[in-house]
Backbone as XML, in Angstrom:
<?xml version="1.0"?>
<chain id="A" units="angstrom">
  <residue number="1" name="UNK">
    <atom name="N" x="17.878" y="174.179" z="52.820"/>
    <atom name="CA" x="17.362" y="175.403" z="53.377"/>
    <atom name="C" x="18.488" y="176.407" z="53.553"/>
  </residue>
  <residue number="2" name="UNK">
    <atom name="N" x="18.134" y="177.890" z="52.756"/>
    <atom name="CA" x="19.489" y="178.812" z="53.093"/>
    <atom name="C" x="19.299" y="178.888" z="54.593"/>
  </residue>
  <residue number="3" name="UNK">
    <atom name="N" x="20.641" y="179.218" z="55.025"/>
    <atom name="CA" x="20.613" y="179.895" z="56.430"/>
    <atom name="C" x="19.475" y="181.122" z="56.224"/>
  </residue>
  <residue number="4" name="UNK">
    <atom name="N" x="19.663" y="182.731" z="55.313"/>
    <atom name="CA" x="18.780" y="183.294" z="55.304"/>
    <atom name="C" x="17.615" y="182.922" z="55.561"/>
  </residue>
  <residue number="5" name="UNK">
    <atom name="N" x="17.054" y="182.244" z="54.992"/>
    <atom name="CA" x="15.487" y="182.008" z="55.104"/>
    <atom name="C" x="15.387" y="181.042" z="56.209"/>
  </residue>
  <residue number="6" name="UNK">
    <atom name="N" x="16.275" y="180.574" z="57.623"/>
    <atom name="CA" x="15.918" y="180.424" z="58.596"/>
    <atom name="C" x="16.034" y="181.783" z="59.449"/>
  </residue>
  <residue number="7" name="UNK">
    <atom name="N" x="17.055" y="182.565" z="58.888"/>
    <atom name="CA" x="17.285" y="183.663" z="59.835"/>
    <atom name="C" x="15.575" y="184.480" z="59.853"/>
  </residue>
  <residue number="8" name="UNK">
    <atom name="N" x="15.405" y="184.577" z="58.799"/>
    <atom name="CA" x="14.069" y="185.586" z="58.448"/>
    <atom name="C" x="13.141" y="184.916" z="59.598"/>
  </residue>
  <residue number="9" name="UNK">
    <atom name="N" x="13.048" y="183.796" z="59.426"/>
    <atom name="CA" x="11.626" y="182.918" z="60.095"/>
    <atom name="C" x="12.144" y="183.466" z="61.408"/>
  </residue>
  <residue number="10" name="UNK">
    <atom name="N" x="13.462" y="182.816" z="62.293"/>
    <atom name="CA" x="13.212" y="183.616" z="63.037"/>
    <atom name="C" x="13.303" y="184.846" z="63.998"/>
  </residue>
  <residue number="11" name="UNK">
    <atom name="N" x="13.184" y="185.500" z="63.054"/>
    <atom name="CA" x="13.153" y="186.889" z="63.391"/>
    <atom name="C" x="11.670" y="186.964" z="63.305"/>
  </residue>
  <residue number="12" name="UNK">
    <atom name="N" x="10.779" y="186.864" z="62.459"/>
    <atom name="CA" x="9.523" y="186.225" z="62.445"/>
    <atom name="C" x="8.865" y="185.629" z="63.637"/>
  </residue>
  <residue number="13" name="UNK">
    <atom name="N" x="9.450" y="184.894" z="64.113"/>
    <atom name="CA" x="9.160" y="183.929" z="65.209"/>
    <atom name="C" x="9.559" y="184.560" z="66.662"/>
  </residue>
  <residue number="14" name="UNK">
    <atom name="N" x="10.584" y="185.750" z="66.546"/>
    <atom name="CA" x="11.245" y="186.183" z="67.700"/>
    <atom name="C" x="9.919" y="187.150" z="68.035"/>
  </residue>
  <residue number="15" name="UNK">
    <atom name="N" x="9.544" y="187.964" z="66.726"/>
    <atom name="CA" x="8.599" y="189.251" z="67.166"/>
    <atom name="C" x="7.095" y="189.084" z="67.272"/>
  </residue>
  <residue number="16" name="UNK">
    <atom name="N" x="6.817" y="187.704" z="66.588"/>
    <atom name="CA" x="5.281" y="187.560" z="67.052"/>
    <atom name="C" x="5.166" y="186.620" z="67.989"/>
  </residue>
  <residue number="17" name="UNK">
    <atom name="N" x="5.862" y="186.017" z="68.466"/>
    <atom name="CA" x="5.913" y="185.281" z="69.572"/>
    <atom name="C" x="6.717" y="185.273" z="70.368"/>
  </residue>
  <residue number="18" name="UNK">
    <atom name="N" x="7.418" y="183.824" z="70.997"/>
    <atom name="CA" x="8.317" y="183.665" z="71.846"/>
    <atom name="C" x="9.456" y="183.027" z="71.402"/>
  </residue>
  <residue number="19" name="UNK">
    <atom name="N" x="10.397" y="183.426" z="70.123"/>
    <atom name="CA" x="10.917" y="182.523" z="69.400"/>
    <atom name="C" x="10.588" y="180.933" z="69.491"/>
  </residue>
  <residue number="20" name="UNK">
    <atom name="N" x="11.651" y="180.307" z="68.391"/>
    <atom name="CA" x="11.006" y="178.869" z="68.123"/>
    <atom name="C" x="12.184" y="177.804" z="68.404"/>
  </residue>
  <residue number="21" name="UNK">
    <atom name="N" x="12.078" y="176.572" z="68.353"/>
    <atom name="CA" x="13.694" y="175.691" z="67.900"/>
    <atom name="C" x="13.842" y="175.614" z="66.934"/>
  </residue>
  <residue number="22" name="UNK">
    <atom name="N" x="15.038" y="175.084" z="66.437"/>
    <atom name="CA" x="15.549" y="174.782" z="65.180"/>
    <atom name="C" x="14.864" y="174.206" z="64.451"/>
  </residue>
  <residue number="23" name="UNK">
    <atom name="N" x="14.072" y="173.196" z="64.859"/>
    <atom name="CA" x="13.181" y="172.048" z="64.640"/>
    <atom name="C" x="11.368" y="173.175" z="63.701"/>
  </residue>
  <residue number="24" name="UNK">
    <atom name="N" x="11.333" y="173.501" z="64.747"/>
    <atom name="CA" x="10.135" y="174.546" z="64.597"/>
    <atom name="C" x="10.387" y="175.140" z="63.300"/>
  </residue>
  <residue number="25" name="UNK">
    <atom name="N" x="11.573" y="176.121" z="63.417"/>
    <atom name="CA" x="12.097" y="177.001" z="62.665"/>
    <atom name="C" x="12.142" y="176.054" z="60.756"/>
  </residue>
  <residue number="26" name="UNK">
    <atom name="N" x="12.690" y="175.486" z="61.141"/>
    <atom name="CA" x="12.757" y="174.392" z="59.398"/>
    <atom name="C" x="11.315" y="174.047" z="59.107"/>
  </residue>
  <residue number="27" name="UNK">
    <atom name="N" x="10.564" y="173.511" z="59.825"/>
    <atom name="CA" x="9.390" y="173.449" z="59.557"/>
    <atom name="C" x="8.023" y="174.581" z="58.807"/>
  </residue>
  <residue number="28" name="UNK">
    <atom name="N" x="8.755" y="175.300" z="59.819"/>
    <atom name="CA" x="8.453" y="176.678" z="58.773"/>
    <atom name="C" x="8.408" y="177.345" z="57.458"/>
  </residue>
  <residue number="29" name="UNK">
    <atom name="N" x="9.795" y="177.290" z="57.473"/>
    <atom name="CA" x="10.443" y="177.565" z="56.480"/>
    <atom name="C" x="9.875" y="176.816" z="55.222"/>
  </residue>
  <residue number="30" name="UNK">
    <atom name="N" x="9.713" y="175.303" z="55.383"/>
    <atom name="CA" x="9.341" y="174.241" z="54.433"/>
    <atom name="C" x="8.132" y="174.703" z="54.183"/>
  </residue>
  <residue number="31" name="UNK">
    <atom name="N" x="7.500" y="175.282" z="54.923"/>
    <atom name="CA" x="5.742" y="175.567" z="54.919"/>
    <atom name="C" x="5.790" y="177.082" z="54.069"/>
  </residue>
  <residue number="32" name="UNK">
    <atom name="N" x="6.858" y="177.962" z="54.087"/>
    <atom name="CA" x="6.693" y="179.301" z="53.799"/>
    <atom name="C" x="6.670" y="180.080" z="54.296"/>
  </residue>
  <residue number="33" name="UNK">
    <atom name="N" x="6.564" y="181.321" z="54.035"/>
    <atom name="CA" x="6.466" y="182.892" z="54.910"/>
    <atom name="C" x="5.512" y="183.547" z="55.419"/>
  </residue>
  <residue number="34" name="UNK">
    <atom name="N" x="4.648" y="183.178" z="53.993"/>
    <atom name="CA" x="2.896" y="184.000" z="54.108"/>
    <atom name="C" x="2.254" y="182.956" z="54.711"/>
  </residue>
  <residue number="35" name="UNK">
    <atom name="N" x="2.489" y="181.387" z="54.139"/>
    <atom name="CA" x="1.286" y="180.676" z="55.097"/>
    <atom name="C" x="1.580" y="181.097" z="56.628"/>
  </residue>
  <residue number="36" name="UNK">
    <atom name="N" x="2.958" y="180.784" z="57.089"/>
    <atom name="CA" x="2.914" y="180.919" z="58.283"/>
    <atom name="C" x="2.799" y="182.367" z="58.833"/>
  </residue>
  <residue number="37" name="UNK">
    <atom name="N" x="2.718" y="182.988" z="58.307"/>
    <atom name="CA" x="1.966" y="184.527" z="58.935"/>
    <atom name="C" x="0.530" y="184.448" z="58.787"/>
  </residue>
  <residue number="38" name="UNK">
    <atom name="N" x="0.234" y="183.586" z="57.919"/>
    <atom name="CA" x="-1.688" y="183.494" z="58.135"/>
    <atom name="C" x="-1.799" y="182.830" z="59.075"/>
  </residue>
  <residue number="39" name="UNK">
    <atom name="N" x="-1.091" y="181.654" z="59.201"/>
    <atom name="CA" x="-1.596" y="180.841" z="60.700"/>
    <atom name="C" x="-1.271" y="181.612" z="61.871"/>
  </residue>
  <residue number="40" name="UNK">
    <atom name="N" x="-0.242" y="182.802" z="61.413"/>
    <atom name="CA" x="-0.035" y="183.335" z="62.763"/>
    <atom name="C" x="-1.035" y="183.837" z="63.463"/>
  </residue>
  <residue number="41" name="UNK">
    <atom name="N" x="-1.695" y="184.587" z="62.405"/>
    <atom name="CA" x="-2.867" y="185.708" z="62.152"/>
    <atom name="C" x="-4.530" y="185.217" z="62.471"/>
  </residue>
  <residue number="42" name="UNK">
    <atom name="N" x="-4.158" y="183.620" z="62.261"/>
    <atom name="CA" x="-5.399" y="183.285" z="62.561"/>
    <atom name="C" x="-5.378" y="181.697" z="63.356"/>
  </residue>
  <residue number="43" name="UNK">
    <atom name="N" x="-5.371" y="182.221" z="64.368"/>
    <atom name="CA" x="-4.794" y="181.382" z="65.957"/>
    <atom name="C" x="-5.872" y="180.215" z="66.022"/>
  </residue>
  <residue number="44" name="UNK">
    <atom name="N" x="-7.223" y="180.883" z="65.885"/>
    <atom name="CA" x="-8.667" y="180.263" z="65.532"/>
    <atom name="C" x="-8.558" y="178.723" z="64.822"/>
  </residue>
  <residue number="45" name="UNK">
    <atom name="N" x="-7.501" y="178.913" z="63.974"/>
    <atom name="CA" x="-7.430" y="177.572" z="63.061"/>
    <atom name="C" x="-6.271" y="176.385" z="63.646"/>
  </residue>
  <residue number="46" name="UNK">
    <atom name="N" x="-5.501" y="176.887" z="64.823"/>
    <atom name="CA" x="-4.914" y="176.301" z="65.662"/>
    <atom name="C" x="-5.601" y="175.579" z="66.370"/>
  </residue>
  <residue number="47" name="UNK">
    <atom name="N" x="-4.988" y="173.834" z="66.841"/>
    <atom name="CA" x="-5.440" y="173.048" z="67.606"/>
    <atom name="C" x="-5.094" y="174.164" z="69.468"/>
  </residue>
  <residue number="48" name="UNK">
    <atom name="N" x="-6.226" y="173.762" z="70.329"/>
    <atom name="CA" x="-6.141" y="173.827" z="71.777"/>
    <atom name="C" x="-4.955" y="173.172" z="72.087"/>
  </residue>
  <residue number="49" name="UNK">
    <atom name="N" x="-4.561" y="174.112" z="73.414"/>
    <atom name="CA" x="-3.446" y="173.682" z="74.046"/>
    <atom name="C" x="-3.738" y="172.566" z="74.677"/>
  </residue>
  <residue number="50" name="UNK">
    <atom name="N" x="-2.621" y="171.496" z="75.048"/>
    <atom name="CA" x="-3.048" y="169.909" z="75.216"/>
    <atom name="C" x="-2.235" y="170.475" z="76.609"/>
  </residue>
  <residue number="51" name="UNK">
    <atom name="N" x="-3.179" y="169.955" z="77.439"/>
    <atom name="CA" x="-2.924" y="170.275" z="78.644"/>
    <atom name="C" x="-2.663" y="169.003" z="79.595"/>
  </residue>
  <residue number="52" name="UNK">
    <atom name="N" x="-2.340" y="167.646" z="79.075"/>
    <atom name="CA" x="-1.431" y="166.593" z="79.450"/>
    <atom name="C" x="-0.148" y="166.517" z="80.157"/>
  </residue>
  <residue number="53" name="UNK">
    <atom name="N" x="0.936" y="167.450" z="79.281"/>
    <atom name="CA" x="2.115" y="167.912" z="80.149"/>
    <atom name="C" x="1.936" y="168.534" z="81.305"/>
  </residue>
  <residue number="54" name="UNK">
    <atom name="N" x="0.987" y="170.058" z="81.195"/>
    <atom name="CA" x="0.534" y="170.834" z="82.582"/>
    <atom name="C" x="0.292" y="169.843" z="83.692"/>
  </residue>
  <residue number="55" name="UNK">
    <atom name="N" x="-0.857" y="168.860" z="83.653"/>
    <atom name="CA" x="-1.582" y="168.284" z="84.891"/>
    <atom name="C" x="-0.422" y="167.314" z="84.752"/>
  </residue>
  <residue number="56" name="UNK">
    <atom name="N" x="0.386" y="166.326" z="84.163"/>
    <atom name="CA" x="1.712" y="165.908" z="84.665"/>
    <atom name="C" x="2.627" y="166.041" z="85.626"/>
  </residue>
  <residue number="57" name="UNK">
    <atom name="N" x="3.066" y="167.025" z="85.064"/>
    <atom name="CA" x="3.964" y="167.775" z="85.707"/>
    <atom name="C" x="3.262" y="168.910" z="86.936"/>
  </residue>
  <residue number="58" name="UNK">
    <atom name="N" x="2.682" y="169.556" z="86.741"/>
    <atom name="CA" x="2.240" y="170.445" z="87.794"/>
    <atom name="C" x="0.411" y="169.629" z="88.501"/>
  </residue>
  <residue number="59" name="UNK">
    <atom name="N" x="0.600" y="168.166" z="89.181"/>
    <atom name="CA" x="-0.438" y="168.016" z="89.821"/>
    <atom name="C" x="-1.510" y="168.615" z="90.490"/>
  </residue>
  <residue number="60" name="UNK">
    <atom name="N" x="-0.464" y="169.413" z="91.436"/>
    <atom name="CA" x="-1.140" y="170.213" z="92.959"/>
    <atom name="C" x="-1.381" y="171.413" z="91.954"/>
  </residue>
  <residue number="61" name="UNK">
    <atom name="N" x="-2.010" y="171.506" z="90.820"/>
    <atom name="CA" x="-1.933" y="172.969" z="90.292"/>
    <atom name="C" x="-3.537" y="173.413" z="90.687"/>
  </residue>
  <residue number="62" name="UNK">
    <atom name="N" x="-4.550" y="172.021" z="91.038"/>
    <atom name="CA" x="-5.823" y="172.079" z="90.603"/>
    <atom name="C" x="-6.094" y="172.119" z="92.435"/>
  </residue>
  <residue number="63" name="UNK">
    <atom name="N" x="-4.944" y="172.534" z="93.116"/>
    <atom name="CA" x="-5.928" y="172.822" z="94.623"/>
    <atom name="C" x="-5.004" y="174.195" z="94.885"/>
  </residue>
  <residue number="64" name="UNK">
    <atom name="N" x="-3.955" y="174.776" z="93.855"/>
    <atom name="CA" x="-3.158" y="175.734" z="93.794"/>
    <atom name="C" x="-4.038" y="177.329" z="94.338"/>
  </residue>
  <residue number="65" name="UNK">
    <atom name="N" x="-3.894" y="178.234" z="95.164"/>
    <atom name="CA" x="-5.009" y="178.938" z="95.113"/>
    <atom name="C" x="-3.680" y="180.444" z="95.372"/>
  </residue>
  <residue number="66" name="UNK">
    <atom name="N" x="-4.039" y="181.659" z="94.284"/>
    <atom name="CA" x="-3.520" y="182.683" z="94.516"/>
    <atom name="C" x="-2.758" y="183.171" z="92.932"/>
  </residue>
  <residue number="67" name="UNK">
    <atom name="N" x="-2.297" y="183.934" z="93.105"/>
    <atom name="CA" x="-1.822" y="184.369" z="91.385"/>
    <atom name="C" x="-0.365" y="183.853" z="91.217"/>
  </residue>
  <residue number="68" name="UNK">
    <atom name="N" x="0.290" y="183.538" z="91.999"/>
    <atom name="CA" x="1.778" y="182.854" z="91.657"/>
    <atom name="C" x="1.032" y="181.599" z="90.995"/>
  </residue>
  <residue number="69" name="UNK">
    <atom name="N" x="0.405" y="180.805" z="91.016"/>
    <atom name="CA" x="0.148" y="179.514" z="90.469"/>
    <atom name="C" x="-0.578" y="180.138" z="89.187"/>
  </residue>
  <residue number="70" name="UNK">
    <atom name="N" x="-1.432" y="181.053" z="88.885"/>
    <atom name="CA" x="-2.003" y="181.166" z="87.768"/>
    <atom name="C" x="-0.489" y="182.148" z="86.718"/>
  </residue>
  <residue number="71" name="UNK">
    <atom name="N" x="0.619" y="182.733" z="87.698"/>
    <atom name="CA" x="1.543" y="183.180" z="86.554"/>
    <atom name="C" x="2.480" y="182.043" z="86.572"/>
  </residue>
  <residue number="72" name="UNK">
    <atom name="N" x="2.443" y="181.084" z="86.846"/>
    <atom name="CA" x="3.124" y="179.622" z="86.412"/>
    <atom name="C" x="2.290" y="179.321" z="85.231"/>
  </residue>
  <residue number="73" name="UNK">
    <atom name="N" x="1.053" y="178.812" z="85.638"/>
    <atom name="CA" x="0.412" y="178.477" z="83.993"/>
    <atom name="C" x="0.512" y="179.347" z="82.929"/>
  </residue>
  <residue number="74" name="UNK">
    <atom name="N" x="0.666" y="180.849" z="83.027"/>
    <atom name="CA" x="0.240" y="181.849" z="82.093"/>
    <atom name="C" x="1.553" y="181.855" z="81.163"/>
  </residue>
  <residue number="75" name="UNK">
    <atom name="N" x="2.677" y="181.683" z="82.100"/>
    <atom name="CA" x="4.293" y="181.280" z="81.420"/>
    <atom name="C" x="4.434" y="180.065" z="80.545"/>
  </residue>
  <residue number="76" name="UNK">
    <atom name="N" x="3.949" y="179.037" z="80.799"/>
    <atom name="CA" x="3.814" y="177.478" z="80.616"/>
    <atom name="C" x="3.074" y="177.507" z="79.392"/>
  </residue>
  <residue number="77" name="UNK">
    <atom name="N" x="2.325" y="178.330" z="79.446"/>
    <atom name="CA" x="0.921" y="178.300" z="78.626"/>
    <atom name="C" x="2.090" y="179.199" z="77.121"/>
  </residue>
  <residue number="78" name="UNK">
    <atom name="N" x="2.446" y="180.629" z="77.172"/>
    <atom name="CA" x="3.135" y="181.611" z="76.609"/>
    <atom name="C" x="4.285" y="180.423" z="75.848"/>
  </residue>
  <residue number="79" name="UNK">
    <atom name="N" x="5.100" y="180.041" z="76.521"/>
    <atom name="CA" x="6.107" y="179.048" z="75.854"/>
    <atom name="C" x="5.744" y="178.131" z="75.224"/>
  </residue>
  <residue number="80" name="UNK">
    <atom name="N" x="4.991" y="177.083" z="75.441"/>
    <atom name="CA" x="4.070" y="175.969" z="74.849"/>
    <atom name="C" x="3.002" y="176.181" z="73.583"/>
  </residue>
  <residue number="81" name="UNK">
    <atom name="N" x="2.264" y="177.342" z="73.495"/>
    <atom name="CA" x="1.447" y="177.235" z="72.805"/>
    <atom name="C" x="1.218" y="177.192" z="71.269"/>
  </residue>
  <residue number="82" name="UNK">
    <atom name="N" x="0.262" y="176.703" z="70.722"/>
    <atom name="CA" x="0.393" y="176.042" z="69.024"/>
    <atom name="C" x="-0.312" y="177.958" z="68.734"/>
  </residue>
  <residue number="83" name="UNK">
    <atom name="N" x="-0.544" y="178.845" z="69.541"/>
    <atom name="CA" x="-0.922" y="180.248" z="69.089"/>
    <atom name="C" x="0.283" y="181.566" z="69.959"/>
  </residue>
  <residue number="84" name="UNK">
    <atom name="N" x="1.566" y="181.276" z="69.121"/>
    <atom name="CA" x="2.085" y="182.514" z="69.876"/>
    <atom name="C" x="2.096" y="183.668" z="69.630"/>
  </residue>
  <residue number="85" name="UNK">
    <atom name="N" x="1.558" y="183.961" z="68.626"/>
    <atom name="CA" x="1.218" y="185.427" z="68.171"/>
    <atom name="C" x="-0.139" y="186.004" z="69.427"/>
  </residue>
  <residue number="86" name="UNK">
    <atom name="N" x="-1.362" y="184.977" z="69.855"/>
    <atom name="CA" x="-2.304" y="185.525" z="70.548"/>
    <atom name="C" x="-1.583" y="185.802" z="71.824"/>
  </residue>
  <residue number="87" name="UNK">
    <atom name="N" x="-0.583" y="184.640" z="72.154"/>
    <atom name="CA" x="0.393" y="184.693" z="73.687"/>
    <atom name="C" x="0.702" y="186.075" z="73.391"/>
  </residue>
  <residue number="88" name="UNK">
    <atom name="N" x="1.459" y="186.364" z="72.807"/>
    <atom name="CA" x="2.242" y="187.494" z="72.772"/>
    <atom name="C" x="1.434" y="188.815" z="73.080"/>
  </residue>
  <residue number="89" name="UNK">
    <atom name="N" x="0.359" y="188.801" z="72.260"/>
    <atom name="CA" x="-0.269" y="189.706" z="72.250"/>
    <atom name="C" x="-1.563" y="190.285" z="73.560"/>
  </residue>
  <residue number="90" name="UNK">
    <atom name="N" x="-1.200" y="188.766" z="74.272"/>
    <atom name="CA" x="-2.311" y="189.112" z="75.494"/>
    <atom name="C" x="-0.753" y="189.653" z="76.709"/>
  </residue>
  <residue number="91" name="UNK">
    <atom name="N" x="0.390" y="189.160" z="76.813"/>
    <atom name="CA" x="1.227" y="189.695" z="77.308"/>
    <atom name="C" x="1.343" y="191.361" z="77.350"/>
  </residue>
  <residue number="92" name="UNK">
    <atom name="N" x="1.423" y="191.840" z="75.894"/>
    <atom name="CA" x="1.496" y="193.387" z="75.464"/>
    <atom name="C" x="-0.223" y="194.230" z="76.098"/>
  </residue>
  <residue number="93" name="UNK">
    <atom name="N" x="-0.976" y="193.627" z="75.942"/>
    <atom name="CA" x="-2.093" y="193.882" z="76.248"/>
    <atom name="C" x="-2.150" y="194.064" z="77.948"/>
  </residue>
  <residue number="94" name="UNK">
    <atom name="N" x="-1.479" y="193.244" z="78.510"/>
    <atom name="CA" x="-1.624" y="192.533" z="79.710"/>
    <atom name="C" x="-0.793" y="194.042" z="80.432"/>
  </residue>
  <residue number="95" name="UNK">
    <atom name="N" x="0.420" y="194.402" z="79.627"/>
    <atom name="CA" x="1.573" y="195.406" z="80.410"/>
    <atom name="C" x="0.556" y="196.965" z="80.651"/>
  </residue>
  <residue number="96" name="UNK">
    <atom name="N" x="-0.571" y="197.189" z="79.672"/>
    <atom name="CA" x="-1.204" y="198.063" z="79.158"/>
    <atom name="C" x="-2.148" y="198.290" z="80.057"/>
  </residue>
  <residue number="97" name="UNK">
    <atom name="N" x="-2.994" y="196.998" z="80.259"/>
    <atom name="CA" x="-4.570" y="197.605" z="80.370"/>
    <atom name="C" x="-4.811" y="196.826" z="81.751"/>
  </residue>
  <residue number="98" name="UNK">
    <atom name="N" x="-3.976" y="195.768" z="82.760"/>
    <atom name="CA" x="-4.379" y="195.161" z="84.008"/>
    <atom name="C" x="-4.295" y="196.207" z="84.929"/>
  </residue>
  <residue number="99" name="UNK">
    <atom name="N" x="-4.768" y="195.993" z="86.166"/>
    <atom name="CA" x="-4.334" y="196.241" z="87.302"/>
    <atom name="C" x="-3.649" y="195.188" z="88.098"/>
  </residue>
  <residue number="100" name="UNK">
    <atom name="N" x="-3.167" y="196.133" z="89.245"/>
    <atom name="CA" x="-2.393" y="194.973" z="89.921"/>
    <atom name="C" x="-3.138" y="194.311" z="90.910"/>
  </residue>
  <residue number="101" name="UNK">
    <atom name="N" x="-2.483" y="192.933" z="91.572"/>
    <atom name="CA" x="-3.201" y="192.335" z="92.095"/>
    <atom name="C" x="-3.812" y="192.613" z="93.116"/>
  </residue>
  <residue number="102" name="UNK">
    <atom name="N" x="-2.862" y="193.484" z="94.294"/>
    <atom name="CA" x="-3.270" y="194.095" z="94.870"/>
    <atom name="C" x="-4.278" y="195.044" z="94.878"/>
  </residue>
  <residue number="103" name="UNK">
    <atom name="N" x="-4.919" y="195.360" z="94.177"/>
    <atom name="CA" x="-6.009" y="196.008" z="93.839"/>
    <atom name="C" x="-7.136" y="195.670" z="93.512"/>
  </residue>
  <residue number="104" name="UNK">
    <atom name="N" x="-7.246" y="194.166" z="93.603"/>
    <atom name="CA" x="-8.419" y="193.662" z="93.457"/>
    <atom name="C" x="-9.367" y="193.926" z="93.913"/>
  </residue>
  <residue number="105" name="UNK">
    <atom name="N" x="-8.832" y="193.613" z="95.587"/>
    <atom name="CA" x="-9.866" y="193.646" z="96.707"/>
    <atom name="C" x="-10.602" y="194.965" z="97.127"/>
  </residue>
</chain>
C-alpha cells in the first residue's frame, strides 16, 4: 500500500467522519475509493450499532436521567459507529437547526 493512497483515505475519513486507525485506514484502501464513498453514502447498508460495549461499560446509563448522559452516548455513539458520514452529518445539522436545552421547558 503507497503511503499516498493511505494519506487520501484519510483525509477521506477525516472529512466525512471522525477519522479512522491505521487498521481501518488499510482496510479501506484494500476495498478502494469509490466503494468506500458508496458505503459512505449509503449508511442504510451498514450493520446497527452493537450496543454490547455501551451497556458494559456504561451500566447506570439505563436509570441515567438528563442530557449529560444522552451527550455521553451521542459521543460514544459519533466515535464507534459502522455510519460516520450520518454521525457527522447529524453533528453539522445538530450546530444548525437545535435549540438549547434550556429551552425546552
Amino acid at each position: 500500500m503507497a503511503d499516498k493512497d493511505i494519506a487520501l483515505m484519510a483525509h477521506l475519513m477525516r472529512r466525512a467522519g471522525f477519522s479512522a486507525s491505521r487498521d481501518e485506514l488499510e482496510r479501506y484502501v484494500a476495498q478502494g475509493y469509490e466503494p468506500t464513498v458508496e458505503k459512505l453514502l449509503h449508511p442504510e447498508n451498514q450493520p446497527e450499532q452493537d450496543w454490547d460495549l455501551w451497556e458494559r461499560y456504561m451500566p447506570e446509563y439505563s436509570c441515567l436521567e438528563g442530557f449529560h448522559s444522552d451527550s455521553q452516548l451521542w459521543v460514544y455513539l459519533m466515535i464507534n459507529s459502522n455510519r460516520p458520514l450520518q454521525e457527522k452529518m447529524c453533528l453539522f445539522w445538530h450546530g444548525i437547526m437545535c435549540t438549547g436545552f434550556a429551552k425546552v421547558d
